[in-house]
C-alpha positions as a printed NumPy array, in Angstrom:
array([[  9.937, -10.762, -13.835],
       [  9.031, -14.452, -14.221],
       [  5.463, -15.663, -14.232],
       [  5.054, -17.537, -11.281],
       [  6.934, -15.15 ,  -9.438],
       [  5.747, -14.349,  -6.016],
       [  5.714,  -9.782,  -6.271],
       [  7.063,  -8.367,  -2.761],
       [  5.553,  -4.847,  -2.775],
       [  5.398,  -2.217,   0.02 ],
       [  2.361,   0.33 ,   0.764],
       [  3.815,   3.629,   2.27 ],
       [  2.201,   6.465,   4.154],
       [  3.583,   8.728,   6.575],
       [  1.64 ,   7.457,  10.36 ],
       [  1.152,   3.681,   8.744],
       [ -2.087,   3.494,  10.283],
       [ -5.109,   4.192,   7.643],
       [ -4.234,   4.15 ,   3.755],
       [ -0.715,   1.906,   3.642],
       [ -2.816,   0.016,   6.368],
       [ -5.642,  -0.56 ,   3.939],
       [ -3.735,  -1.453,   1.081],
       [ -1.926,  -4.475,   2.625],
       [ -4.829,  -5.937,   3.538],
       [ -6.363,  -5.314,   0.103],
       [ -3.506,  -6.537,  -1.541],
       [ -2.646,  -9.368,   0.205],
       [ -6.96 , -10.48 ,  -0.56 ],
       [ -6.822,  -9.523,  -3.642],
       [ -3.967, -11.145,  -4.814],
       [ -4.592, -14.308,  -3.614],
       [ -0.931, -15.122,  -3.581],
       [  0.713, -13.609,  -6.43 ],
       [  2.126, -10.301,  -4.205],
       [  2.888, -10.318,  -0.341],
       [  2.022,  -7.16 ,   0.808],
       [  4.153,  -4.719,   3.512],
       [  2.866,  -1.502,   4.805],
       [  5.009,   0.98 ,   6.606],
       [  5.956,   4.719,   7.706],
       [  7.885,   7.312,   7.892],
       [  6.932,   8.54 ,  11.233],
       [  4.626,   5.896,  12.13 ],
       [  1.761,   6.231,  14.927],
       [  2.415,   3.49 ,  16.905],
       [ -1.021,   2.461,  16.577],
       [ -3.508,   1.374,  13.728],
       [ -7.039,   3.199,  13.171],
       [ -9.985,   1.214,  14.415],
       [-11.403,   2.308,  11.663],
       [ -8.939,   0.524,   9.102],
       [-10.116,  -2.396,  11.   ],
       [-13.441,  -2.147,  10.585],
       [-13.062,  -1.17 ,   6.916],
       [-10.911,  -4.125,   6.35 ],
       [-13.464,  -6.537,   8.545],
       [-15.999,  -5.201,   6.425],
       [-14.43 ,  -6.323,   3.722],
       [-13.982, -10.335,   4.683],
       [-10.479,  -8.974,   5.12 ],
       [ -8.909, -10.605,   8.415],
       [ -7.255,  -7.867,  10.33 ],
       [ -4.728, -10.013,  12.94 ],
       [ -0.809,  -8.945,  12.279],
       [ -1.154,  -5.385,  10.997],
       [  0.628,  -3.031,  13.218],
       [  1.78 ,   0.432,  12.355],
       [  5.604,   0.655,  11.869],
       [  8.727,   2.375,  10.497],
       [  9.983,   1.6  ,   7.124],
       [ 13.429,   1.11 ,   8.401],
       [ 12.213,  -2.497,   8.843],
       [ 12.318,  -2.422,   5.128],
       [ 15.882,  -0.497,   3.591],
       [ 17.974,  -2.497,   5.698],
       [ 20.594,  -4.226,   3.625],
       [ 19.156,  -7.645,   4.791],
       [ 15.873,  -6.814,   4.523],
       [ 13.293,  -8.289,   2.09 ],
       [ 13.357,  -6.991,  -1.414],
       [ 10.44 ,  -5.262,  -2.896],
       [  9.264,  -5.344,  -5.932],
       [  6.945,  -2.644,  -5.735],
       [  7.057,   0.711,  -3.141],
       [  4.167,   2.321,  -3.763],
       [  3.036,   5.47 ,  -1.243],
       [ -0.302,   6.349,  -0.358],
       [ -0.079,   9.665,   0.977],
       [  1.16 ,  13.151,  -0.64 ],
       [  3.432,  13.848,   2.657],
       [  5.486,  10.409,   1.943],
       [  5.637,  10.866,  -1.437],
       [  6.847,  14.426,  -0.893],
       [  9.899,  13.127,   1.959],
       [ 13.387,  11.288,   1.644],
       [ 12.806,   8.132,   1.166],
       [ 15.828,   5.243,   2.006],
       [ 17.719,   3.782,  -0.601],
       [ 15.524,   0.661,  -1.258],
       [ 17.559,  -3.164,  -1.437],
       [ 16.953,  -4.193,  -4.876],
       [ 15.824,  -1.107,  -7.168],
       [ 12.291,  -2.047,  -6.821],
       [  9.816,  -0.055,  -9.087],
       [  8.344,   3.121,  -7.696],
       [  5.141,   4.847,  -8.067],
       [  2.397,   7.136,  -5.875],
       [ -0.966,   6.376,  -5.281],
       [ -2.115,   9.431,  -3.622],
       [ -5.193,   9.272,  -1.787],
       [ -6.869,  11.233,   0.664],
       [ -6.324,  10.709,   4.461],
       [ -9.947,   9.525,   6.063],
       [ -8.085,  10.15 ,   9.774],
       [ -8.1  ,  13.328,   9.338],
       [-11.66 ,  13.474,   8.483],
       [-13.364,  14.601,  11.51 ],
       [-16.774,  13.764,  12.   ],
       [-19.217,  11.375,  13.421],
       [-18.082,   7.765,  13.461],
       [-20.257,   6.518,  10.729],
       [-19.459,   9.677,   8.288],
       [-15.484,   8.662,   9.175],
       [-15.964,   5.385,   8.375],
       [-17.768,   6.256,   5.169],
       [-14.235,   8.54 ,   4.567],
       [-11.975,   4.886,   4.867],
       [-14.583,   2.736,   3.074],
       [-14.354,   5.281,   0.123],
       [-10.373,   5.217,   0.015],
       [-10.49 ,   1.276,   0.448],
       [-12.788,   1.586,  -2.874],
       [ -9.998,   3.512,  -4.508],
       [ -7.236,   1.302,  -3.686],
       [ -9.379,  -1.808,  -4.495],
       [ -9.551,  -0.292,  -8.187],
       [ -6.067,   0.521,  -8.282],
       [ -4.595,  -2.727,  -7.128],
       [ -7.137,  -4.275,  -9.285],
       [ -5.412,  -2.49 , -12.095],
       [ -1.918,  -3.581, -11.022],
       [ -2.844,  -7.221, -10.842],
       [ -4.36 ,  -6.791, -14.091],
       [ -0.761,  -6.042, -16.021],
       [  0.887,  -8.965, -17.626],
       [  4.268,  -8.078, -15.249],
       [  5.87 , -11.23 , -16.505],
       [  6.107,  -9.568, -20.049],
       [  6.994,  -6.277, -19.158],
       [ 10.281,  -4.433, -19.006],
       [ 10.896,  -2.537, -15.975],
       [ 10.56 ,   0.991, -17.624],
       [  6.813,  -0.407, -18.874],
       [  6.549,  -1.914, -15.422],
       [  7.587,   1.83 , -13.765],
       [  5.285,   3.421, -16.283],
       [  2.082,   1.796, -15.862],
       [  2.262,   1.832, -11.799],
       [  2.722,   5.843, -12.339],
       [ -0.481,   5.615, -14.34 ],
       [ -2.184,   3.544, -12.297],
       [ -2.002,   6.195,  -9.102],
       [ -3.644,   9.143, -11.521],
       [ -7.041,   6.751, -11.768]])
């Protein structure tokens, strides 16, 4: 992977409205350019949590294009290529994923789903700002690794490791 290379990487979760959500908006800050984040699911909602807005606007993070969606928009043969698939949730980690274009490294990032938290408003949102804290320190991690000088079995290894902090 080259230096100046921009990283393609998609955030999966099975509704695609809350964690994968989360983490493409995080990414794509975070980043600042180096990865374009995708989020997606495998039986998406149709519909993204206020709350992952409000986490995300909390955050400086704009929140206009995110919609929840299938990742079918993403194994098509014509598709983009990822770099990175990384899922979010223990039910998409757990199901059949496509054949990805490209052989793009793999890992799960597990993290506990804050819409199913039920509660008043501000404990819920305290449930998404606490996973958005989790993702920031494992993206932080990611964009940490020198990816340009690592082969893709180092690559594969540290993004496992990265999703047991």
């Amino acid at each position: 992977m080259l230096a100046d290379k921009t990283y393609n990487v998609l955030f999966i979760c099975t509704h695609n409205s809350a964690r994968s959500i989360l983490a493409e908006g995080l990414m794509n800050e975070l980043s600042k350019g180096r990865f374009k984040a995708f989020s997606a699911g495998s039986d998406p909602a149709g519909q993204v949590s206020p709350f992952a807005f409000e986490t995300l606007k909390s955050l400086g993070i704009p929140t206009t294009g995110f919609r929840s969606k299938g990742w079918e928009e993403f194994a098509k043969p014509d598709a983009l290529r990822m770099d990175f698939i990384l899922t979010v949730c223990d039910k998409a980690a757990g199901e059949v994923c496509p054949v990805w274009p490209g052989q793009p490294s793999t890992a799960h990032w597990g993290v506990a789903d804050p819409a199913a938290f039920e509660g008043a408003d501000d404990a819920r949102l305290q449930q998404f700002r606490a996973v958005a804290i989790t993702l920031t320190r494992r993206i932080e991690l990611l964009l940490s690794l020198p990816l340009h000088r690592l082969d893709a079995l180092a690559i594969k290894h540290e993004i496992t490791d990265i999703g047991k902090k």
